[in-house]
Steps between C-alpha positions, in 0.01 A plus 500: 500500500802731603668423185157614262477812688845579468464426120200721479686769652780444238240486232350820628782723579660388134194541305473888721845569360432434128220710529691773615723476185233530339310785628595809307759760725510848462893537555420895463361579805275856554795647692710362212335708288509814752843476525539511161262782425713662754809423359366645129383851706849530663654453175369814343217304269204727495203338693239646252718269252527209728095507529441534104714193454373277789135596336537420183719195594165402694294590207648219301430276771839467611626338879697744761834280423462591149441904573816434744738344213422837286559719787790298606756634212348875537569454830884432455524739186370762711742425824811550177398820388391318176182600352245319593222560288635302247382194694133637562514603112551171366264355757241674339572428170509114629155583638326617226593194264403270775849391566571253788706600836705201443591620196562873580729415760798389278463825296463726787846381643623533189382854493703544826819354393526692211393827648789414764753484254364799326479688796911425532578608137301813576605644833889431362386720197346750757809567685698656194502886572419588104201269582336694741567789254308302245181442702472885615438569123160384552381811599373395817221269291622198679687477849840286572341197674189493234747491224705253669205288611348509131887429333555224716082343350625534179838356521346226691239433206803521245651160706202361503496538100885336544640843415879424608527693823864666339375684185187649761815616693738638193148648393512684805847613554488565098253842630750582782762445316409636077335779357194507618394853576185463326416187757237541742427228765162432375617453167818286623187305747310437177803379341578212718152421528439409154862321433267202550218585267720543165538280276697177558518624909744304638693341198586877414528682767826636416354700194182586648696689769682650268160589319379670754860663682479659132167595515530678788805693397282632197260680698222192561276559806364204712136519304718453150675232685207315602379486113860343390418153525158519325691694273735279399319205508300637247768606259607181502165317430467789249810483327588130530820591593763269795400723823928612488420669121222668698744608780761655254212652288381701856820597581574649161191699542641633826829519338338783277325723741163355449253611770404259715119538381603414126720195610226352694212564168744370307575213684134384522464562133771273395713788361831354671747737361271812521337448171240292293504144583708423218765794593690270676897619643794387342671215707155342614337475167690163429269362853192585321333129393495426122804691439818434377694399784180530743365204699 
């Protein structure tokens, strides 16, 4: 008799502890989630930001551990003096195509190593004396920290394109360093911001910062900046020319004092060397398809 109630007990107890395995547990407790609102506060996140992303993170039907992995990296970009609102930013985005936390996660650390790493590249740029020189000529339009804050976003979007982290920096020094009186920071913001979004990105980033260091130099603001890579996509859909003929056929037009609003019209209409579509340079004309010596 001893022996069956001793079994039972076994039995019970066993069966007691598989059931607690199995019971779902809430590892993120209320204070958890306290502290960590807490934590997000101290760190100089905005709470009126904090509540817009735990509501629409609740709107989706999402769990408090998944509002806490988002806040998590904001969190820790926030405590480095990194902008943060590249996390919430992208969160949002995620949100509105119905994307996963699970799958945000991966791309939201990314989003923190790279702005890390940009952050570096940036501040060592900062420090230059002929730096801080550069950024006054904004005419007060944007502050030190903003400009540094929104440099470091678009550096940190270039490496996430695969921009090599070395031409973003001899882009850079290139304005410290060159002739570049006609730079402003917005335009030289606008410039590494779409090193990414011209043609061939990454496999010619070399050129493309050179498209744009050039750019700049001729008198291009950041709103003609911003049109460059629709620009020049559409040249070269327009002119079926290799995106390098394109390149050369741009800088040419620099190269003779175009304005920057005649580049750009001509660019869109195919007119790659300033003229009709079929006025093309001498030294590219051999690229275009179907001609002697052309691909």
């Amino acid at each position: 008799m001893k022996t069956r109630i001793k079994r039972f007990k076994g039995s019970f107890w066993t069966a007691c502890m598989a059931l607690l395995f199995l019971m779902p547990v809430n590892i993120y407790g209320q204070d958890t989630i306290d502290s960590l609102l807490n934590n997000a506060i101290e760190s100089g996140i905005d709470q009126d930001r904090i509540a817009e992303v735990r509501q629409r993170v609740e709107a989706r039907g999402m769990s408090e551990e998944e509002f806490m992995s988002i806040l998590k990296p904001a969190i820790e970009m926030a405590r480095d003096n990194l902008p943060y609102e590249m996390i919430f930013e992208k969160v949002f985005e995620g949100l509105s195509k119905g994307v996963p936390a699970q799958r945000m996660s991966p791309v939201l650390s990314s989003i923190r190593e790279n702005a890390s790493r940009s952050a570096q590249m940036v501040d060592r740029w900062m420090e230059r004396p002929e730096v801080g020189q550069f950024v006054e000529r904004g005419e007060g339009r944007m502050q030190r920290e903003q400009f540094r804050n929104e440099m470091i976003k678009a550096g940190s979007k270039a490496m996430m394109h695969n921009v090599d982290e070395e031409i973003l920096f001899e882009t850079l020094n290139s304005v410290s360093e060159g002739d570049m009186e006609r730079v402003r920071p917005t335009g030289l913001l606008a410039a590494i911001n779409v090193l990414s979004d011209l043609p061939n990105g990454a496999n010619e980033s070399t050129q493309n910062a050179r498209l744009v260091l050039k750019a700049l130099q001729s008198g291009f603001e950041a709103g003609d900046i911003q049109k460059l890579p629709a620009a020049l996509h559409m040249a070269q859909r327009r002119s079926q020319l290799p995106i390098a003929a394109v390149g050369e056929g741009f800088l040419q037009q620099l190269e003779r004092g175009f304005p920057s609003e005649r580049i750009l019209q001509n660019m869109f209409n195919g007119e790659i060397g300033g003229g009709p579509p079929g006025n093309v340079p001498g030294g590219i004309m051999n690229d275009r398809p179907g001609r002697p010596g052309g691909n």
